[in-house]
KEZALO-366063 format. One record per residue (C-alpha): residue number from 1; residue in three letters; x, y, z. Coordinates in steps of 0.02 Angstrom, whole numbers. Layout:
LOKE	num	residuo	xx	yy	zz
LOKE	NUM	ALA	X	Y	Z .
...
! end
This chain:
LOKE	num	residuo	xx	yy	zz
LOKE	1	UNK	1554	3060	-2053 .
LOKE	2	UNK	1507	2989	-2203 .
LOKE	3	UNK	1509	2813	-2261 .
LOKE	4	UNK	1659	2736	-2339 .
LOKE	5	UNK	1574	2685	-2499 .
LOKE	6	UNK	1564	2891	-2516 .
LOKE	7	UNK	1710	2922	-2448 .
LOKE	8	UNK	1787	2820	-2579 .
LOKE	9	UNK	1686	2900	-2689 .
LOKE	10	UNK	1720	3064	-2668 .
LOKE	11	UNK	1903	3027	-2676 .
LOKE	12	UNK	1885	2973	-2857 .
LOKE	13	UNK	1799	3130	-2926 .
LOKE	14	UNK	1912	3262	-2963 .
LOKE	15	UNK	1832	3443	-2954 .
LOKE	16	UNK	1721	3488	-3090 .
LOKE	17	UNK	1666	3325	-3114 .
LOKE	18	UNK	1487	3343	-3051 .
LOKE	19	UNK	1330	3441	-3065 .
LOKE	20	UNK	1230	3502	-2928 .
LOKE	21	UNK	1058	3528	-2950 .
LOKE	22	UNK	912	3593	-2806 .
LOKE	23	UNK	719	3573	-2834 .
LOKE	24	UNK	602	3622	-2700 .
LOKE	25	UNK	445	3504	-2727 .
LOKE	26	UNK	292	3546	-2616 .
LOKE	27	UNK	280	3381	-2567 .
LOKE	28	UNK	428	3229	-2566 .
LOKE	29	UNK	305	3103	-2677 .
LOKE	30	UNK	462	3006	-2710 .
LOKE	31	UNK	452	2947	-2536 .
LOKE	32	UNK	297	2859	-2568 .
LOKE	33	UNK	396	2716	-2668 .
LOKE	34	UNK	524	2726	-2530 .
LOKE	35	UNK	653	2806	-2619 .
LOKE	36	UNK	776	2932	-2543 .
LOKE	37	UNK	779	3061	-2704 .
LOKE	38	UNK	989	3031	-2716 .
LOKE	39	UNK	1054	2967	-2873 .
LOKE	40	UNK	1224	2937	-2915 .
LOKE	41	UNK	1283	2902	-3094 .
LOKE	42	UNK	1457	2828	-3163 .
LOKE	43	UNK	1437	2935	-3316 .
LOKE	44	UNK	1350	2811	-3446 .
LOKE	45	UNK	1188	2888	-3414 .
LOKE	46	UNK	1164	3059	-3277 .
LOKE	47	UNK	989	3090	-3174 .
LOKE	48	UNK	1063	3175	-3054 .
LOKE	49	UNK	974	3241	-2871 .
LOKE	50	UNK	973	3229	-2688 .
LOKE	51	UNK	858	3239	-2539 .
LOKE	52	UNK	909	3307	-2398 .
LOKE	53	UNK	742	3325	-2315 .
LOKE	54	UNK	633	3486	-2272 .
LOKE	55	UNK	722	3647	-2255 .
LOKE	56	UNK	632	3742	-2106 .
! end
């Protein structure tokens, strides 16, 4: 289950509403800084992405 702060989110944005974007890096160099590679925008400015780990 997801959290409720997505939950809640998710309720809010109406279909076609977001992009979806995939990029396979090599290597996750974003976890270095400890970040998580999601981003979530309100709309004033968009970098969008996700990690949901390796895929193998």
């Amino acid at each position: 289950m997801l959290p409720g702060y997505k939950r809640e989110m998710f309720k809010h944005m109406p279909i076609g509403s977001y992009l979806k974007f995939i990029f396979i890096f090599d290597k996750a160099f974003w976890r270095e800084d400890g970040l998580s590679g999601e981003v979530i925008s309100d709309g004033s400015f968009a970098p969008f992405g996700l990690s949901i780990g390796p895929m193998t």
